[in-house]
ZALUMMI-847260 format. One record per residue: residue number from 0; residue in three letters; chain; x, y, z of N, C-alpha, C in turn. Coordinates in steps of 0.02 Angstrom, whole numbers. Layout:
// ZALUMMI-847260
num, residuo, cadena, n_px, n_py, n_pz, ca_px, ca_py, ca_pz, c_px, c_py, c_pz
NUM, ALA, A, X, Y, Z, X, Y, Z, X, Y, Z
...
END
This chain:
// ZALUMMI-847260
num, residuo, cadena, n_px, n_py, n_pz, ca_px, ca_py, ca_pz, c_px, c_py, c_pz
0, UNK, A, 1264, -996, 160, 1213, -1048, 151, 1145, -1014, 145
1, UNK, A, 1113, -1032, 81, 1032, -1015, 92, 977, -1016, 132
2, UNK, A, 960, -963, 174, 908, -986, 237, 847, -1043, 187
3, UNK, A, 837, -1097, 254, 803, -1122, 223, 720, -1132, 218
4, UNK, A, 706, -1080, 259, 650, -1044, 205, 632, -1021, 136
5, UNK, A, 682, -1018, 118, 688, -983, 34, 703, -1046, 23
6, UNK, A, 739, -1102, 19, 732, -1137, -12, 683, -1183, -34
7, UNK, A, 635, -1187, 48, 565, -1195, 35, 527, -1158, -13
8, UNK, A, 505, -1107, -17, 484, -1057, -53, 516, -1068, -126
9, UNK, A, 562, -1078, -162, 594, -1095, -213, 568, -1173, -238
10, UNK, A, 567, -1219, -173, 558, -1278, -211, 462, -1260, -240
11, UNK, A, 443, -1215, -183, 362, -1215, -206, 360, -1183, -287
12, UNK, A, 377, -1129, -276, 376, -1104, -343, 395, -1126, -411
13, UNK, A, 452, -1171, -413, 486, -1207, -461, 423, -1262, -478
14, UNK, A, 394, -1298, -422, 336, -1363, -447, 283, -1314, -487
15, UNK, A, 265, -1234, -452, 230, -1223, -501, 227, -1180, -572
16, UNK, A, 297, -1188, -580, 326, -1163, -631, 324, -1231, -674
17, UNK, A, 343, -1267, -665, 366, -1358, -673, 438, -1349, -702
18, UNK, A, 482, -1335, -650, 545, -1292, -683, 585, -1376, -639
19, UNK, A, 585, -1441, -682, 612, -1486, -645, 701, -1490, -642
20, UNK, A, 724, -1420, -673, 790, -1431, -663, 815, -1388, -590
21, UNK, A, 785, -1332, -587, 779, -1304, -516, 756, -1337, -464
22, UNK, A, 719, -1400, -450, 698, -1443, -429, 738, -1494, -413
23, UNK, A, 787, -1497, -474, 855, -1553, -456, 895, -1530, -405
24, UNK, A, 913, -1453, -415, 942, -1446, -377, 960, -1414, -313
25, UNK, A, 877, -1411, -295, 883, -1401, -232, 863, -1461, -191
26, UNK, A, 863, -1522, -235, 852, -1600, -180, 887, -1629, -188
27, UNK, A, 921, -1661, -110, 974, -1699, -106, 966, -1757, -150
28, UNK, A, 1020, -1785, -190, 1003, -1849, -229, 959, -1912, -203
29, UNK, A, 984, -1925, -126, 938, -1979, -102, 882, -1944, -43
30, UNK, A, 861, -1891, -71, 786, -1871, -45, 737, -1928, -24
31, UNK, A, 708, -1898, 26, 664, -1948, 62, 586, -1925, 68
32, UNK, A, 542, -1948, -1, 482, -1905, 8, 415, -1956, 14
33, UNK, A, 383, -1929, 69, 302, -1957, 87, 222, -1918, 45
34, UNK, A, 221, -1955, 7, 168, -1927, -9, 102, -1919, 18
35, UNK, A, 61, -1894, -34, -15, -1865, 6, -70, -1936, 5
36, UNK, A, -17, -1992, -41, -60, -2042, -39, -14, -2121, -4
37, UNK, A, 13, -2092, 39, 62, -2126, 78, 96, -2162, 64
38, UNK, A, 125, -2160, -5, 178, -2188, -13, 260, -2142, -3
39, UNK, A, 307, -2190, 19, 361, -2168, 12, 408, -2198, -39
40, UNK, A, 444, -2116, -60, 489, -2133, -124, 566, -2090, -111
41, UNK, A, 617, -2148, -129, 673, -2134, -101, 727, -2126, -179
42, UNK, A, 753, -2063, -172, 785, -2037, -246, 773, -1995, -254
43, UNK, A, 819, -1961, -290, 794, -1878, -332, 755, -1927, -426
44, UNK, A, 779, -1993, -446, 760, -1989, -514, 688, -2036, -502
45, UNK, A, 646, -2063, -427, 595, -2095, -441, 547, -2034, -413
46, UNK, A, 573, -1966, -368, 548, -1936, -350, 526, -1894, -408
47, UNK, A, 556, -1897, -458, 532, -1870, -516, 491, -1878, -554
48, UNK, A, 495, -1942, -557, 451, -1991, -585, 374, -1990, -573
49, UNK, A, 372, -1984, -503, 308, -1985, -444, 275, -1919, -463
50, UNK, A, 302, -1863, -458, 300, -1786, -474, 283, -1779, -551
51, UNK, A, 317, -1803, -593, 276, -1803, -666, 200, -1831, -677
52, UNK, A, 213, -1898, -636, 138, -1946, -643, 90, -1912, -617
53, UNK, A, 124, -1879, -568, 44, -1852, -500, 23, -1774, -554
54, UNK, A, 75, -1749, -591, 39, -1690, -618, 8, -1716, -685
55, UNK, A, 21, -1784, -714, -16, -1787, -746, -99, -1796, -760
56, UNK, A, -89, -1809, -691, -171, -1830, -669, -197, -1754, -620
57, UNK, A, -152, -1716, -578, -179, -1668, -580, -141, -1604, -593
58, UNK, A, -192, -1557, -623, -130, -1505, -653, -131, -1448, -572
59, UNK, A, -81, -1451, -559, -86, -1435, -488, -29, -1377, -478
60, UNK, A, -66, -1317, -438, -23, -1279, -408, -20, -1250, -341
61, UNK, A, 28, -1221, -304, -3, -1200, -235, 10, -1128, -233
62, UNK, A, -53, -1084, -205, -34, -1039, -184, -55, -1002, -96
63, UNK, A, -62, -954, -87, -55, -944, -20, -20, -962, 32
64, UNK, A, 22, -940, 12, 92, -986, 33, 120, -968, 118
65, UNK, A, 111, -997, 191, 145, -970, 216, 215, -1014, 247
66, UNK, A, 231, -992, 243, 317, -1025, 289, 321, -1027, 359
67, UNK, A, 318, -1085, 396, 367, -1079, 462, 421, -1131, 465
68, UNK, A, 474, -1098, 501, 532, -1151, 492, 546, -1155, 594
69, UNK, A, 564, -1228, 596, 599, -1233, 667, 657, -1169, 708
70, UNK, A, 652, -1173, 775, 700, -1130, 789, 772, -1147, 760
71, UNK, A, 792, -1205, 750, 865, -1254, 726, 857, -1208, 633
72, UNK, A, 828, -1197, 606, 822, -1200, 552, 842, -1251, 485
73, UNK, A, 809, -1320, 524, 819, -1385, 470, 759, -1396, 441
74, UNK, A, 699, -1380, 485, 626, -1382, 456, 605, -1327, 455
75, UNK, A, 544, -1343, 411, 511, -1291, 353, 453, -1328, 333
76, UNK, A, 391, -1303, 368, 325, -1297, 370, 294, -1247, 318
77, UNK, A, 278, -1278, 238, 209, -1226, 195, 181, -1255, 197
78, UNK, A, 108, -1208, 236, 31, -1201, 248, 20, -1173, 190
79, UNK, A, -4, -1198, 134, -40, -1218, 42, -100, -1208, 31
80, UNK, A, -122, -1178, -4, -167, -1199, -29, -171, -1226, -114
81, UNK, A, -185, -1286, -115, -183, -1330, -186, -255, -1299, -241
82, UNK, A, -218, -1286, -270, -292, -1255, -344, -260, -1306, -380
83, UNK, A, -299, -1350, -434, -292, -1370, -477, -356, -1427, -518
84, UNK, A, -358, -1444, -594, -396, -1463, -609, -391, -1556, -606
85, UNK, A, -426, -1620, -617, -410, -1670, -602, -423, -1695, -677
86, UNK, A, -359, -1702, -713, -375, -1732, -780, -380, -1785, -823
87, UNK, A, -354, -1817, -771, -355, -1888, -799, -337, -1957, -706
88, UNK, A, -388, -2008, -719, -417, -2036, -655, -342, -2066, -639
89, UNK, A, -340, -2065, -563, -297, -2108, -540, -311, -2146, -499
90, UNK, A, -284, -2188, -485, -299, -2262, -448, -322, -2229, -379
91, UNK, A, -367, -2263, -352, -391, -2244, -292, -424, -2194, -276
92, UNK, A, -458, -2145, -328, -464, -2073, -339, -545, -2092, -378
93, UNK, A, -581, -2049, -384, -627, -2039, -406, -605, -2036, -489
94, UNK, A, -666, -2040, -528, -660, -2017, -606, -662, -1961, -613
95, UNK, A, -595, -1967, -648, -575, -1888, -677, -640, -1858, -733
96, UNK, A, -656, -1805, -711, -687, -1760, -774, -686, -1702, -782
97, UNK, A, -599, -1688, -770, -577, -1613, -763, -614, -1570, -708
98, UNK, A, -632, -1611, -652, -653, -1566, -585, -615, -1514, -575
99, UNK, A, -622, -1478, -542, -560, -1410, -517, -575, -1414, -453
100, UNK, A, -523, -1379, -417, -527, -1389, -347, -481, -1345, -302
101, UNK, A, -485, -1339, -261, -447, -1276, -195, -461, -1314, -125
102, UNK, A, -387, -1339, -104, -387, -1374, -36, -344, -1351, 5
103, UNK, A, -326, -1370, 77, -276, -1348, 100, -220, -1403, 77
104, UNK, A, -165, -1374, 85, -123, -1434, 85, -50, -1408, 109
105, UNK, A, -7, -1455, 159, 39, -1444, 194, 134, -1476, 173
106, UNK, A, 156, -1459, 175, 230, -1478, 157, 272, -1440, 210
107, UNK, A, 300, -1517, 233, 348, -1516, 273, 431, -1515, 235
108, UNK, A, 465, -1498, 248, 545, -1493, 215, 602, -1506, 258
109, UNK, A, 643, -1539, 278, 712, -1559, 303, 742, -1537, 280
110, UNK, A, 783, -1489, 285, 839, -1464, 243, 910, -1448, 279
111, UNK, A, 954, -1504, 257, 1018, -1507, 273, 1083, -1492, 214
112, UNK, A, 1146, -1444, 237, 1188, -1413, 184, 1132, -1384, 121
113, UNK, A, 1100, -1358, 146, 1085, -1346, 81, 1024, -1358, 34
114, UNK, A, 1011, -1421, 69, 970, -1460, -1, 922, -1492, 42
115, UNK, A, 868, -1487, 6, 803, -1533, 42, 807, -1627, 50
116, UNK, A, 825, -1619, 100, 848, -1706, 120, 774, -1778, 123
117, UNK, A, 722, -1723, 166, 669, -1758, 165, 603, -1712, 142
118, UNK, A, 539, -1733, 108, 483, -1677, 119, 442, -1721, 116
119, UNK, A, 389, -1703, 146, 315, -1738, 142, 276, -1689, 132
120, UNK, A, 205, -1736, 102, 150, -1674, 59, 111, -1715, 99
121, UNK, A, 58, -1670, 140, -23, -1689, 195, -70, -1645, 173
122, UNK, A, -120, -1661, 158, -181, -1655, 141, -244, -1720, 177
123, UNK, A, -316, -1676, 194, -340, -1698, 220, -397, -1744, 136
124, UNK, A, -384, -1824, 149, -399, -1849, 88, -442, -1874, 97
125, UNK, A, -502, -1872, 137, -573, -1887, 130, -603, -1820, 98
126, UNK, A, -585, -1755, 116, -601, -1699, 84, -573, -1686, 13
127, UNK, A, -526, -1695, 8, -505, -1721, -75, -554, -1746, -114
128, UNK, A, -555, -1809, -81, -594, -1856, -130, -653, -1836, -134
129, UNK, A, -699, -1815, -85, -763, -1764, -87, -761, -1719, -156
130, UNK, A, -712, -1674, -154, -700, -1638, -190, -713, -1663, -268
131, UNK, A, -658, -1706, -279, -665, -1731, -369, -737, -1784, -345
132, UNK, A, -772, -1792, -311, -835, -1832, -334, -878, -1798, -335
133, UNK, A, -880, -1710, -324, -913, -1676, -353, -960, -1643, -298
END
């Protein structure tokens, strides 16, 4: 079985590759994901959905990547940092005018047999929004 640190580390790299077939398959079909704007979305095909829309509005990647995982090794903590530009406005968000930006941002990972069961993305979003308003 893949430690699942690397599979953390794999799912990061794959979003910023936008490699969404490596992405299929390291998430369980009925994945359980919280986003940075608190919604929750349940599926691998609406989680996709969510993940296309959000990069369409920002072109987004993470780097500085560090890993901690639980002593159990089911969780998996990356401490992020998000670079990316804001290209088009999204609801609740400031007007897009291709701002750029560097934040922290955190992802949690569940990972059971294998496959990422649950993840959530945290970011601090009053500093966000600071951010794209310039």
């Amino acid at each position: 079985m893949t430690d699942a640190q690397t599979i953390a580390g794999r799912f990061i790299e794959a979003v910023n590759n936008r490699d969404f077939e490596t992405l299929a398959r390291l998430l369980d079909d009925d994945v359980a994901f919280d986003s940075l704007t608190g919604q929750r979305t349940l599926g691998i095909g609406p989680l996709r959905t969510w993940v296309m829309s959000y990069l369409r509005h920002f072109d987004e990647s993470f780097g500085d990547v560090v890993l901690m995982r639980d002593p159990f090794g089911q969780r998996v903590a990356a401490d992020t940092t998000a670079r990316g530009t804001y290209r088009e406005t999204m609801a609740g968000f400031p007007e897009a005018s291709d701002q750029t930006y560097a934040i922290p941002s955190v992802f949690i990972f569940e990972i059971e047999d294998g496959v990422i069961t649950r993840l959530s993305h945290y970011r601090n979003l009053r500093l966000f929004e600071r951010e794209l308003a310039g």
